[in-house]
C-alpha positions, -999 to +999 in steps of 0.1 A: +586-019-233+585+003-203+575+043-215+571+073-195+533+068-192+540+034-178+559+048-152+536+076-142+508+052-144+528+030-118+539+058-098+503+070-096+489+036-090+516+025-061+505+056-047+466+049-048+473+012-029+481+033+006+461+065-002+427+049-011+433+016+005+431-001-026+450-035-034+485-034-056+463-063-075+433-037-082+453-007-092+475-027-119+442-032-138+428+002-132+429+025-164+436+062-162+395+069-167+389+043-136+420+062-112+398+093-123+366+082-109+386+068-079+399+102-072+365+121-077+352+094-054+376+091-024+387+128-024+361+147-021+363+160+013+401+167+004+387+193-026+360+208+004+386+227+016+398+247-017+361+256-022+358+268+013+390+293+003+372+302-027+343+309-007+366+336+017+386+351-010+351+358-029+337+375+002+367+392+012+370+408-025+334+418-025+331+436+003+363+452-004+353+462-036+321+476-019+344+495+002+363+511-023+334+524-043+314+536-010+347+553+000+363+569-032+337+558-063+355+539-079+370+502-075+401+487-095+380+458-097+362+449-132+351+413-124+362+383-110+363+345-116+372+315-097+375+280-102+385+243-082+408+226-103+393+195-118+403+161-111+417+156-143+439+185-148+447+178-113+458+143-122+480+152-155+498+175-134+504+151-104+520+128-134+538+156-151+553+171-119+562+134-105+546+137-073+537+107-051+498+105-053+488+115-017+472+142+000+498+158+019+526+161-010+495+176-033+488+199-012+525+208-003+532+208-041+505+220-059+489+258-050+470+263-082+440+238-070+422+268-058+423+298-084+408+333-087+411+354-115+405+390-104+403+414-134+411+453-134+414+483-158+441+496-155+480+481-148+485+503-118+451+487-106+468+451-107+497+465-082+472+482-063+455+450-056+487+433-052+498+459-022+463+452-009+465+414-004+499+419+008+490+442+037+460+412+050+457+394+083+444+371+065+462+363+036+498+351+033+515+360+005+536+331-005+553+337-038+548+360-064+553+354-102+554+392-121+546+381-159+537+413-169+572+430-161+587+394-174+561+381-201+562+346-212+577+339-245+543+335-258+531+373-253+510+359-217+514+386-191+497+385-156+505+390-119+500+353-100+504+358-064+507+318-048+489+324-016+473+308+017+443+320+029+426+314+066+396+293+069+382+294+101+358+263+109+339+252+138+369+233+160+399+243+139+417+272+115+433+263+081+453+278+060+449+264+024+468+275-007+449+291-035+466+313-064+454+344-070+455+358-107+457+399-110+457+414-148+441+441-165+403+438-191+432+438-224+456+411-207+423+387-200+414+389-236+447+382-248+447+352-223+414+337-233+417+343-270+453+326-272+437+296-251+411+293-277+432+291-304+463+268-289+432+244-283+431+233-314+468+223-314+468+207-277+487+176-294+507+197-316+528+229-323+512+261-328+523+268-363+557+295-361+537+328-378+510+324-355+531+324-327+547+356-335+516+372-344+502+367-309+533+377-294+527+413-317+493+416-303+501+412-268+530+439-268+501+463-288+473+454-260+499+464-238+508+495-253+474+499-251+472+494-215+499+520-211+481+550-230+450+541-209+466+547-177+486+576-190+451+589-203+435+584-168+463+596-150+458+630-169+423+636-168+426+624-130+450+654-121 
């Protein structure tokens, strides 16, 4: 019987024969675990390139945020955190998406594979940071998703900005996708606690009264968020 994970498997594997110059033979026999290994193996040089993002955007954020507190005392910047997709997650989303295992149509499909997270205080911070980005020679802003004025169902707000930033080698410049992930200390909570506890129901459905319950705590962290800035907004005048 032929089931969707048949036909991702095959999709992925037909793939694999031109992109890692493996034979149709080979691949047939080739687990998900073994296509894994393959694709930490052949495509390393491929994931170079995300890391060398990371590597700007980090620098570029650190020295503005040095900036900022040399200039006024005081930086909308809390923290920040960064991460290359891994090869696995990368892999169930090339199935999940349907897109042909190659390089080019990864890249061209798939902008999360470099992410920062870049954590503020306060909401007007996030747009701050967002006008910021937007006004860089280099940085192009590509797309922007605004889940804090339209939440998810599931309470999750955050500003994710789908960007490209330059990285400039020794013979060439390259502009690599990255998303860029702007929310406030209360949002970053919310995010990390629901993570935690959906874990334990990755193969299953959050049960109905915990859903609602985290959707209640995320509008009260936001109305949280909201007296803070009104707060600071005040003594600020």
């Amino acid at each position: 019987m032929l089931t969707t994970e048949n036909m991702a498997a095959d999709h992925i594997t037909t793939d694999l024969t031109a992109e890692l110059g493996i034979t149709a033979e080979i691949t047939k026999e080739k687990s998900k675990s073994e296509i894994f290994e393959l694709l930490q193996k052949n495509w390393g040089g491929y994931f170079r390139q995300y890391q060398m993002a990371l590597n700007e955007l980090t620098s570029d954020f650190q020295i503005i945020d040095l900036d900022w507190k040399s200039r006024y005392g005081y930086s909308p910047i809390e923290h920040m955190k960064s991460r290359i997709k891994n090869p696995l997650s990368l892999l169930k989303k090339i199935e999940k998406k349907n897109i042909p295992f190659n390089q080019k149509a990864v890249q061209e499909q798939i902008f999360d594979i470099a992410g920062m997270r870049i954590v503020t205080t306060f909401i007007d911070d996030v747009y701050m940071m967002k006008e910021h980005i937007e006004k860089r020679e280099d940085i192009r802003v590509m797309r922007v998703k605004d889940f804090i004025q339209n939440p998810k169902p599931s309470g999750y707000k955050s500003l994710h900005l789908v960007v490209q930033t330059k990285v400039i080698l020794a013979d060439e410049i390259l502009w690599v996708p990255a998303e860029i992930q702007l929310r406030t200390s209360s949002m970053d909570f919310w995010a990390a606690t629901e993570h935690k506890l959906n874990y334990k129901y990755e193969d299953g459905e959050v049960p109905a009264d915990a859903k609602q319950q985290l959707v209640d705590l995320a509008a009260s962290a936001f109305q949280m968020d909201k007296q803070m800035s009104l707060l600071r907004n005040q003594l600020l005048k």
